[in-house]
N, C-alpha and C positions, 0 to 999 in steps of 0.2 A: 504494500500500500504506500506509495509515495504519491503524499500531496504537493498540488503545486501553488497553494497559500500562503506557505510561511512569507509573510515580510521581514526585513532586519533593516537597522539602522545603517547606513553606510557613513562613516564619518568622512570616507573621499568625495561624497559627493553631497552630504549632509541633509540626508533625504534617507527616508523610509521608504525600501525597494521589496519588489517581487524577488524573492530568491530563485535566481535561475544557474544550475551550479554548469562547468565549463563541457563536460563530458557528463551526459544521459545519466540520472543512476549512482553516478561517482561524484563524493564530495574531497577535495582536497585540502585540509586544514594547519593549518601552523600558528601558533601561538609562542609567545618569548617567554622561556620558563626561568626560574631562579637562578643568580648567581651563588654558588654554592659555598660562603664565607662564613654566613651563622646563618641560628636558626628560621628556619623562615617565621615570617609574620604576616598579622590576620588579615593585611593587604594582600598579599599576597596567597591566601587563602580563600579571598574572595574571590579575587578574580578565577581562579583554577577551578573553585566549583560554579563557577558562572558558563565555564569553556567544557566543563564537566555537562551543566546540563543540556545544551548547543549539543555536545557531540552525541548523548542522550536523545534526546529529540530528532536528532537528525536519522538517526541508527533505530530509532522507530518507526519513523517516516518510509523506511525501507530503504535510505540510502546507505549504499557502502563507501565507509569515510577511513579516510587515510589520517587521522589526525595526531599531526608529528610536533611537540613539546621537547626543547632544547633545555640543556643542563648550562648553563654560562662557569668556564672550569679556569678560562683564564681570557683576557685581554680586556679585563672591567676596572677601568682606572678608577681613581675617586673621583676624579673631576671630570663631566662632559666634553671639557675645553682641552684635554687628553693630557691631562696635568695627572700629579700626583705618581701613588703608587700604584701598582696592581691591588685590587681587595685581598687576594686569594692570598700573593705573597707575602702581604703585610702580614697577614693573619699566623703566616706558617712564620713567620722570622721571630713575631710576638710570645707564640709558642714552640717555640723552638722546634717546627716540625716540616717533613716535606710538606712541600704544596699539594700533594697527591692523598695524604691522610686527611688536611683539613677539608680537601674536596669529598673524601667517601663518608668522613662524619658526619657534612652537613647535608649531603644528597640523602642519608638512609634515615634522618630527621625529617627532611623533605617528604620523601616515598612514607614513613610511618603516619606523618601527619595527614595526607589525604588519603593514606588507607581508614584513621578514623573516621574521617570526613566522610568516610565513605566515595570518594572517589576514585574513577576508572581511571587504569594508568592509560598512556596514549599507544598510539599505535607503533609508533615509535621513538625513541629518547635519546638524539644524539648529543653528544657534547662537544663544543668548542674544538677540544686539545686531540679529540680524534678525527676531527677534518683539515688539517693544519693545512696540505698537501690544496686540498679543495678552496681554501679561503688564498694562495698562494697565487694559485692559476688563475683566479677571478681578478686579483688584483694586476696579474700580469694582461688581461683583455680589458681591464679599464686604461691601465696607462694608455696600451697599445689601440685602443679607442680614443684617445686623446685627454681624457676626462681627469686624468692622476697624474705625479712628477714627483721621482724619486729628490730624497733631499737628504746627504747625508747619512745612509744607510736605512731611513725611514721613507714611507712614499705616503703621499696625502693629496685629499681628494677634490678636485679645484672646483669649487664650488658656483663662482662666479662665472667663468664659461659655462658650466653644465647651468646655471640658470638665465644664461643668454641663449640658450636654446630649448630650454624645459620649464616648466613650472615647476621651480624646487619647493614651495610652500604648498602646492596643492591638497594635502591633509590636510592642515591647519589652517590656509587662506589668509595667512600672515602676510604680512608686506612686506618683502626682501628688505628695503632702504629701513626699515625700524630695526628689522635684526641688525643692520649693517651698524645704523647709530648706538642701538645697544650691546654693544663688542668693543672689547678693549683694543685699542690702537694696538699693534702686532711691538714687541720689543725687537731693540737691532739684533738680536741674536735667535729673534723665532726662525726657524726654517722654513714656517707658510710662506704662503704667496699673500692668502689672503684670511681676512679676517674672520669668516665660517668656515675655512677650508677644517679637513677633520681627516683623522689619521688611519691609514688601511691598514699598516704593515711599520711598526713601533722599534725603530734601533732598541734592541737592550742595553742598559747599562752595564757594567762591569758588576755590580752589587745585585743585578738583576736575578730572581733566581730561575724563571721559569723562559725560556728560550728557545727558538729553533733557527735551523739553515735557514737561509732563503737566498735568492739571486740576490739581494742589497747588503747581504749579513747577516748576521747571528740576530736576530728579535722575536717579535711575537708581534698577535693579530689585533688589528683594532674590534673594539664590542659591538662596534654596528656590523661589521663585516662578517662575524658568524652566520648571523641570521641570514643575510642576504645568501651566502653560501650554502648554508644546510638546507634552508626550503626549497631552493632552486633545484638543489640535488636530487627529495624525497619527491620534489611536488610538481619540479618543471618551471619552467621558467613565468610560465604564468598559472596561476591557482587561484581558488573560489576566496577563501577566510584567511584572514592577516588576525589576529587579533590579540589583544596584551591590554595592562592599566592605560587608563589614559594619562597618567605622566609620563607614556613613553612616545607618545604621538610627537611633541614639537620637533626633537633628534635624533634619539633611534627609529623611530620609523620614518621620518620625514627623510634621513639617511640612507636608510635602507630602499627606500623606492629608487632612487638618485643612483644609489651603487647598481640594482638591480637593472633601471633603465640605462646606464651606460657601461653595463656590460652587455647585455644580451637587446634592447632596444625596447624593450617591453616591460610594463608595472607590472609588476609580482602578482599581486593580488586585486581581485576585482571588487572585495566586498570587508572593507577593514573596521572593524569592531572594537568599541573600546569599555572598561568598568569604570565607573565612578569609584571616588574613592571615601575610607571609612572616617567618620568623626567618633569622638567620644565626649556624651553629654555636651553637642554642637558643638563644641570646638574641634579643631585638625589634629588628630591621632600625632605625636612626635614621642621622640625620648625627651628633648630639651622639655617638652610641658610636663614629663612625668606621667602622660596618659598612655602610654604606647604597652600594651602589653601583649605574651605570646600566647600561643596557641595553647600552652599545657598550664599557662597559669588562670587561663580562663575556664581549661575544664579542674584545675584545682580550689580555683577561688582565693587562690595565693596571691593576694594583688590589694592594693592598698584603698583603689576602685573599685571592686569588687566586692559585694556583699556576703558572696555563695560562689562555687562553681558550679557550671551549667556544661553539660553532656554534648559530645559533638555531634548529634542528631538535635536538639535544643540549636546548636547554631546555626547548624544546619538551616533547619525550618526559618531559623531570625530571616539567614541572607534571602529566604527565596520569598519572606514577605515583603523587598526590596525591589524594584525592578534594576536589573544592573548598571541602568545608566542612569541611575539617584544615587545620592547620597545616601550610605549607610551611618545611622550613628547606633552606637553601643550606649547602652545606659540598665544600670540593673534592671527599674521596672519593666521597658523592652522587653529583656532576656528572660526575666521573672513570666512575663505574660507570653511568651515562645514556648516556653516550658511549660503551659498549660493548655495552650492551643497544642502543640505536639502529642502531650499526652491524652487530649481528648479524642485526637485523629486515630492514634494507635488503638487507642480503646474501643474505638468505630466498626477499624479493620477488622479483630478482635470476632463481632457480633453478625460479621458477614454471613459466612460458611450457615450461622445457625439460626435466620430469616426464615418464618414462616411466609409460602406463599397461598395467595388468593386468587381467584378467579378476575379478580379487576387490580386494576394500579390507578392508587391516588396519584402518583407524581407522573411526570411526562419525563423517562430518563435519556431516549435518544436525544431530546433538548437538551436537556444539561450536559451530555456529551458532549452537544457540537458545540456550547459554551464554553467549555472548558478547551476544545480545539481550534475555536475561536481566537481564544485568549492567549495561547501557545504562541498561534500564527502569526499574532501582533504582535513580532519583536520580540518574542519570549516572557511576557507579561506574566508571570508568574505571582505574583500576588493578587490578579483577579483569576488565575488559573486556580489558586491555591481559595478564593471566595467561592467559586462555583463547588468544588472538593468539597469544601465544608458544607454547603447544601446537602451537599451526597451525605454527609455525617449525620444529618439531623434528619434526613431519611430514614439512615439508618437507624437510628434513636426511635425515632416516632413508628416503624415498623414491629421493633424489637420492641416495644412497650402496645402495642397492638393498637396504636392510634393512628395509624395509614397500613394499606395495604400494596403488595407487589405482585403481578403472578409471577411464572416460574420465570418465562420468557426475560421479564424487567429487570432481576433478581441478578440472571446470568448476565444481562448486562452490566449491571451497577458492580458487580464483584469483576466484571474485566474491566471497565471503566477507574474502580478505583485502585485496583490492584498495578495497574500497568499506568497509571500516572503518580501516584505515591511511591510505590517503589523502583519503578524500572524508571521510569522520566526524571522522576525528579532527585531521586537517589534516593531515599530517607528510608529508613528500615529500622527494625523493632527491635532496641537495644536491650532488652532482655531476652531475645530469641534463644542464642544458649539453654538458658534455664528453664526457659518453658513449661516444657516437658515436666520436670521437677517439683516443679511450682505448681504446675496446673494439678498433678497430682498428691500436693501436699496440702492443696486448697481444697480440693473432691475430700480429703479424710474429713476436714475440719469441718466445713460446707456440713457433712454429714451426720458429727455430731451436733452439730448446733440445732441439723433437721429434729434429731433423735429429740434432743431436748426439747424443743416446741411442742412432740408430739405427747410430752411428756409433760407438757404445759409449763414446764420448768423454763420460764420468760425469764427469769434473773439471769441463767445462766446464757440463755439464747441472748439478749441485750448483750451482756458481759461480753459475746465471742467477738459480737459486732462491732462494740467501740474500740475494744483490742484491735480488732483490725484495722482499722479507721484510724487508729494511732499509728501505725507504721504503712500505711497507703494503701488498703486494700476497701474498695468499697462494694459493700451487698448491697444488689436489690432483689426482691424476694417480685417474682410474678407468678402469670397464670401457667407459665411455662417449668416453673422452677426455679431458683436459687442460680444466680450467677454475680461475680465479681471481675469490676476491672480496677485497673492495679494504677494509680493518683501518683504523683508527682509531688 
């Protein structure tokens, strides 16, 4: 079943398009994955399961997607302006380590993290330091295109010609002369030409520790120029999805089209996607504000912002009540009231399976279907995706409590309706699953006596089981059906 509705934002053309992918069928996706120096952060969390649900939805739709996620392993200086150190080296020199450990420690932090998250890894996961060869050859068909010029064992990217023939602001729709006036006059000893120029291929220093051959010298790659390399390689020189935070739109992407267009003549990408980024309690997520915090102190509640910890499915569900191109802010009550909409969703799922059906249906579910696919297709609108859902909850509420009715037909819809957008689309799954099993049968003993009791008129003790339970999150309701419990937050 592939539909041909989805719209997405195109920030190249800044317009909300019909997704129409390059080849029938086949989606080709790239996304800028983390540099791998410390632990990642919930910016960087967002975004991944934002490209998580995209590749999700796509892969439902019945496309087959290539969606290729880079490791950043070396050539990410501290400064834009191609200043500074390498991150990765600093890191390794600080702790006296190869650059190669700080890279596997922070990539399996990386990979652990949105396995919580519950996110899909990609299709494929190259890094930087094992394309060196690939990012080589591309800068040797820019020079040789005209667009680059070796300086001093380093080669940088002449920006000024390439936008006396291209639109180099095109993402952003920036004015070249502003960039131009907001750039520092070049010192007599810069090796650019010019004032945006930006670096392909990085002379090493002598102190340098991470290094390779190349025709100019011993150096390493500049951080726009992976990207440009590995997609081109996995996806072709032109592909459907570019997409990363939107703090990377103004220079690595805006770079990366630039490198892409004069090397091979062609934009990368026809449809470039970007996330908003996160606040806390409305102000800008930083370390310098002391609001910034990570991934395991939020499901710890180790944080000085933080009231409680909240469960990576609890976050889960926060980001998807957000559409990706808003602003996220963190704030306990937020998270407090995530954690309760979550838990009421799970407890929904829960009461599917055990739907009595009727001869008539109060609700119309193929509507709320095409609502809910509706809402998908608009850009990925997931929090009216996730309002239509919850309709489907208090269906199921108001069935399970014998106040609407479904026949069998509706039933079988509503449980592939919400089974395949709750867990398959939009990732979220029932983090007590493990124990289930355990639980559900330790709750049938108890359940049982408490039956015994009533029957036994022995109400003190039946009350007693109940608030007992109610104290540690298990709530009974007693119907015409039987005795059943779901399990509170």
């Amino acid at each position: 079943m592939i539909s041909h509705d989805l719209k997405i934002y195109n920030t190249l053309t800044r317009q909300t398009e019909l997704f129409e992918p390059l080849h029938k069928g086949h989606v080709g996706m790239y996304v800028c994955g983390p540099t791998v120096y410390s632990n990642a952060h919930l910016g960087n969390a967002r975004t991944f399961m934002s490209f998580d649900i995209l590749f999700r939805y796509l892969t439902h739709l019945g496309y087959k997607v290539r969606y290729v996620r880079n490791i950043t392993d070396a050539g990410h200086l501290e400064s834009d302006a191609d200043e500074g150190e390498d991150k990765i080296s600093k890191k390794a020199k600080l702790e006296q380590l190869e650059p190669m450990e700080i890279v596997q420690r922070y990539t399996i932090d990386f990979h652990n993290m949105m396995q919580l998250f519950n996110a899909l890894p990609p299709s494929i996961e190259p890094t930087a330091t094992g394309h060196i060869i690939e990012q080589i050859e591309m800068t040797k068909k820019i020079i040789a295109n005209g667009y680059a010029y070796e300086a001093n064992g380093s080669v940088y990217f002449d920006v000024e010609k390439f936008a006396a023939q291209h639109n180099y602001t095109a993402l952003t729709g920036r004015n070249l002369e502003d960039l131009m006036n907001g750039t520092r006059e070049l010192g007599g000893q810069d090796e650019k030409r010019g004032r945006l120029d930006f670096a392909l291929w990085i002379k090493a220093n002598p102190e340098h520790i991470m290094r390779w051959p190349s025709p100019w010298g011993e150096g390493f790659p500049g951080w726009h120029l992976e990207c440009s390399a590995m997609s081109s390689k996995y996806l072709g020189d032109q592909f459907d999805i570019h997409g990363g935070g939107m703090d990377l739109a103004p220079t690595h992407h805006t770079n990366e089209i630039a490198q892409n267009i004069a090397c091979s003549h062609k934009t990368p990408a026809r449809y470039w996607i970007h996330t908003n980024m996160l606040t806390v309690n409305g102000q800008k997520m930083s370390k310098s504000l002391g609001n910034s915090f990570l991934p395991h102190e939020l499901f710890t509640g180790n944080h000085p912002l933080l009231e409680k910890g909240y469960s990576p499915m609890t976050v889960r569900f926060f980001v998807l009540q957000a559409h990706y191109r808003s602003t996220l802010d963190f704030s306990n009550e937020a998270l407090q009231a995530a954690e309760k909409g979550f838990a009421r969703l799970m407890n929904a799922m829960k009461l599917l399976d055990g739907l009595k059906t009727s001869a008539t249906s109060t609700t119309n579910i193929q509507a709320l279907k095409d609502k809910v696919y509706a809402a998908m297709n608009d850009d990925l609108n997931t929090p009216i995706a996730l309002s239509h859902l919850f309709e489907g909850v208090r269906v199921i509420n108001s069935v399970s409590d014998g106040k609407e009715t479904l026949t069998e037909l509706d039933k079988a819809l509503l449980i592939q309706l919400m089974r395949t957008f709750v867990f398959d689309v939009l990732g979220l799954k029932e983090e007590n699953a493990v124990n289930t099993d355990k639980i559900d049968g330790l709750m049938s003993m108890i359940l049982n006596v408490r039956n015994e009791a009533k029957a036994k008129k022995d109400f003190a003790t039946s009350d007693l089981i109940r608030e007992k339970l109610k104290e540690i999150g298990f709530e009974i309701k007693d119907g015409k059906e039987g005795t059943t419990y779901t399990l509170s937050n």
